[in-house]
N, C-alpha and C positions, 0 to 999 in steps of 0.2 A: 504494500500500500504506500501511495505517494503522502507522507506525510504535510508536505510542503503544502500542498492543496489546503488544509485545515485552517479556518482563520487564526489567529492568534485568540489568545486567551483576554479576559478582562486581566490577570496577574501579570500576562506577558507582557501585554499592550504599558500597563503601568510601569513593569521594570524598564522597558527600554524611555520610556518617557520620563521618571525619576534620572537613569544615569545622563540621559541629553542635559536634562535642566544643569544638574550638579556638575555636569563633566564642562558643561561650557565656561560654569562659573570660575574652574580652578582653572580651565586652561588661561584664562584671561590674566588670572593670577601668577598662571607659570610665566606668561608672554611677558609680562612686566618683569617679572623677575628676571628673567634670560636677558634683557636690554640693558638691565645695570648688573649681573655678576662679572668680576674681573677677571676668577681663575679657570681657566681654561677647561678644566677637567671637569667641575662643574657646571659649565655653560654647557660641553658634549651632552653630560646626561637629561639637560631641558631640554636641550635641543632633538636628543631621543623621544621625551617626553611629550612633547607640542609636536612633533610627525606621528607618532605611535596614539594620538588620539585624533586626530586628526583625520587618521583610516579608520579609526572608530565611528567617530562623529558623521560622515558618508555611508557607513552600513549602516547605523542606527537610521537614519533618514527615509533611505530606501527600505527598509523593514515596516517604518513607521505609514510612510505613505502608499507605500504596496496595499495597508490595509483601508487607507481611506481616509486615514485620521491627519488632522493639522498637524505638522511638526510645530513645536514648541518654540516661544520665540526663545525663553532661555536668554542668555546672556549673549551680545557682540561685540562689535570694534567700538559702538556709540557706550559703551561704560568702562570703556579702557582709554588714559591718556598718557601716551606713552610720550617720554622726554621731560619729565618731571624729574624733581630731584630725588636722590636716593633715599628707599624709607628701608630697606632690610641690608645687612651684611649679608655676605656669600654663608657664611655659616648657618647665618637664621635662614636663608633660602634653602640649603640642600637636608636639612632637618624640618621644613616645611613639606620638601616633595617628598624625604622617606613617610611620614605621618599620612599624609594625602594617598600616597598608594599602600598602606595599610588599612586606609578606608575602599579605596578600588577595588582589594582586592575581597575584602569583607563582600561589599557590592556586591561584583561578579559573582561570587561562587551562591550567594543569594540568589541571583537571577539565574543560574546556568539550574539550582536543584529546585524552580519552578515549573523550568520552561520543558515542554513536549516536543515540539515543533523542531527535528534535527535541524534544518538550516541555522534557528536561534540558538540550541544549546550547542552546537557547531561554532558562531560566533562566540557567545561567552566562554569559552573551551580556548579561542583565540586568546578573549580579552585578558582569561587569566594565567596562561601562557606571558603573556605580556607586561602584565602584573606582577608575576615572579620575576622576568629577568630586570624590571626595572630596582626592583628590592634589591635585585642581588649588586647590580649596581650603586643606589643609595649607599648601601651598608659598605662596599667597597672603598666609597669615595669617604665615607663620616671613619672608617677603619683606617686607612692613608692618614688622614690630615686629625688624626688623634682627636675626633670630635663625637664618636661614636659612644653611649654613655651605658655600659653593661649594668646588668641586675646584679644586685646579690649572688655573692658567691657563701655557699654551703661547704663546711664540711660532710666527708663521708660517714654512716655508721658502719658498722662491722658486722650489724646481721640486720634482718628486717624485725621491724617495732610493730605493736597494737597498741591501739590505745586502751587506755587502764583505768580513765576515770573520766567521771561525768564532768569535771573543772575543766576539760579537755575545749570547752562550746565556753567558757567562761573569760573575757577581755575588759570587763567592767570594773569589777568586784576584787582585783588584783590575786584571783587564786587560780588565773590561767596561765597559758604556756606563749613562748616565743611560735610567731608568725612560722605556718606549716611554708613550704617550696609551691605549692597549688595558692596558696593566696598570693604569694610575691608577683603571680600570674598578671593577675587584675590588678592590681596595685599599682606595677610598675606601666602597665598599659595606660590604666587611669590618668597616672601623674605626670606621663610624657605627653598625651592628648591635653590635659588641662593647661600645660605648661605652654604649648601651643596655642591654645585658645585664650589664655590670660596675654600673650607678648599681642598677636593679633588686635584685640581689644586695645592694647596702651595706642599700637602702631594707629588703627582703625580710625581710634576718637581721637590722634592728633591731625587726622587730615578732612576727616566727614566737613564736609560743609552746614547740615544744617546741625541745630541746637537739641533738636528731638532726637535724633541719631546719637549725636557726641552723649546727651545724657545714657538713651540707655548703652552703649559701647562702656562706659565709665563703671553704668551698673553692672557688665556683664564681666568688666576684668574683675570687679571685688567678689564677683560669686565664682568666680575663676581660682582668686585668688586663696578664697576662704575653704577651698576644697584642696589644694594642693596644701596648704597649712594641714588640715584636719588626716587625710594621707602619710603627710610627712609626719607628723606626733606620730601615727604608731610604728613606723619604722624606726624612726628615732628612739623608741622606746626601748627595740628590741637590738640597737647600737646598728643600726643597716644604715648604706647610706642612702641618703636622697639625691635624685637626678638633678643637676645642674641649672637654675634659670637662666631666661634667653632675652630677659627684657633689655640688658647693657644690648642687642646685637637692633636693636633700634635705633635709627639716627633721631634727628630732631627735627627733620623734617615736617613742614605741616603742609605742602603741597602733595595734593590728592592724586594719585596715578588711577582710582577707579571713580565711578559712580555711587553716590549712596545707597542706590538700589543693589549694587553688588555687593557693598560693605555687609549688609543688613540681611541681605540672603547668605552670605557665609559663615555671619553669624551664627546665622538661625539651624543651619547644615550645621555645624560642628558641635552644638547643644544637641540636636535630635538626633545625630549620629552617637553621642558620645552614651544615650541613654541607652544602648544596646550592649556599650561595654561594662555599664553601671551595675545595668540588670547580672550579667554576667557574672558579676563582683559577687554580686548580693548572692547568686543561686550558688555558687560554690564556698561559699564563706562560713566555715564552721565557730568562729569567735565571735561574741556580742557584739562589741563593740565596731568591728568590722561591718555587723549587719545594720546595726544604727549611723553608722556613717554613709555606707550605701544609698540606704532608705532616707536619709535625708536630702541627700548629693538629688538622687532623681528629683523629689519633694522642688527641690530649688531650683532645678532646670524646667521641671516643668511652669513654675513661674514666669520663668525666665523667656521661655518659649510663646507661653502664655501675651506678655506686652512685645515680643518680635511679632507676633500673627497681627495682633490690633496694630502697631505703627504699618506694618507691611501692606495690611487692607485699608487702610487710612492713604494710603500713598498710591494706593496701586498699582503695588510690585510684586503682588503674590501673584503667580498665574495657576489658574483650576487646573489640576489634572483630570484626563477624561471621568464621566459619571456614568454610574449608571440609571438606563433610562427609568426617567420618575412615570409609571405605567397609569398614576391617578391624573396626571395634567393630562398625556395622550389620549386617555379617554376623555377629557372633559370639551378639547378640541375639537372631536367628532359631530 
């Protein structure tokens, strides 16, 4: 049977629609960034970056309009203003694109264990093909130029352990145990995404133009902020250390390289993305205190998320994703 023939799915139709929107918005980000890095080795790997979605952003199109559907306007050249002065170090850029295709690559395999349709899971099979080698690039280049910032190292034990007591779930009450290797997991994922969305934020709200934007960007680095603190205490506790901040790799620039319509929509992506590694945290998290910091973390993104939707539909910069059709108006048409 020719699978191809089948329409897409309402899940399919949404995953390729989701990665257009989000894929335009980082490339715009990569583009800019690729126009002020200096060292060469990292300019290669954007430059891989902005072609290798580029042939994305052409299949998704044709997939998309195959079925019938608008392509999405999604981000263009009219929110990017390139020849502005410099707002990121090379450092801060090549630790932006590893984080961003650690979202990609999340993405992709999202969408590939959706989709039916071999031509689609055919592409996303591409996409995260592509996804890997740019990782292994990233990590290459942050390996070279000593900027790559490892987890916790563990010693070994001598035989395999059980657990032996019920204080075992205990992080509050001071009658639990140092951080298992399975929670350093989420943790350290956590506090390298936060750490990126807190530098973003300072960078964000010194160049947004308007006053609505700058406030909430301000608001969104102290819940940024307040979450890389409350992460860092329990490692600290247990003498681990904590990953490096990025905000020195900000200049002072307040000249805008994008639109505040793309400010606010990247925002608002790295908060709702970040809720999938939270949850994460929280479902494998055997200490208390772990789980109340979790359960908070989400509590305060979705706030957070909460005044990004009202400024964004106030401005009208959200765009609808397809619906499904409302069957009581069709009838009322008749």
């Amino acid at each position: 049977m020719d699978t191809e023939k089948f329409k897409l799915t309402s899940s399919e139709i949404g995953s390729l629609w989701g990665e257009y929107v989000n894929g335009t918005a980082i490339d715009l980000v990569m583009k800019y960034m690729y126009s002020t890095i200096e060292d060469e080795a990292i300019k290669a790997v954007f430059n891989d970056a902005i072609k290798t979605f580029e042939k994305q952003k052409k299949q998704m199109i044709t997939f998309i309009e195959n079925e019938g559907f608008p392509v999405p306007i999604g981000f263009n050249e009219s929110d990017l203003y390139l020849g502005k002065q410099r707002l990121f170090s090379d450092a801060f850029c090549l630790n932006y694109l590893h984080v961003m295709t650690l979202h990609g690559l999340l993405g992709h395999i999202t969408a590939f264990s959706i989709s039916v349709r071999k031509d689609l899971r055919d592409f996303y099979d591409s996409c995260d093909h592509d996804g890997k080698k740019m990782y292994h690039q990233t990590i290459e280049q942050l390996l070279n130029k000593g900027l790559f910032q490892r987890d916790p190292l563990f010693y070994a034990y001598e035989h395999p352990q059980f657990i032996s007591s019920h204080d075992f779930k205990d992080g509050i009450f001071g009658k639990g145990r140092t951080l298992t290797a399975t929670e350093i997991i989420s943790i350290s994922l956590n506090l390298k995404k936060s750490i990126i969305a807190k530098t973003l934020s300072i960078a964000f709200s010194q160049v947004a133009e308007s006053k609505e934007v700058r406030e909430f960007l301000s608001e969104s680095e102290k819940t940024a902020d307040g979450q890389i603190k409350a992460l860092a205490k329990i490692l600290q506790a247990d003498n681990l250390p904590v990953p490096k901040s990025l905000e020195t790799e900000v200049t002072i620039s307040t000249d805008s390289p994008f639109s505040d319509k793309l400010l606010m929509y990247h925002m608002g992506f790295l908060f709702q993305a970040a809720q999938t590694y939270h949850g994460a945290g929280l479902a494998t998290s055997m200490r208390t205190d772990l789980v109340t910091t979790y359960e908070a973390t989400i509590i305060q993104n979705l706030l957070v998320t909460k005044k990004w939707f009202d400024i964004m539909v106030n401005n009208k910069w959200l765009e609808q994703p397809p619906l499904a059709p409302n069957r009581s108006e069709i009838a009322q048409k008749k």
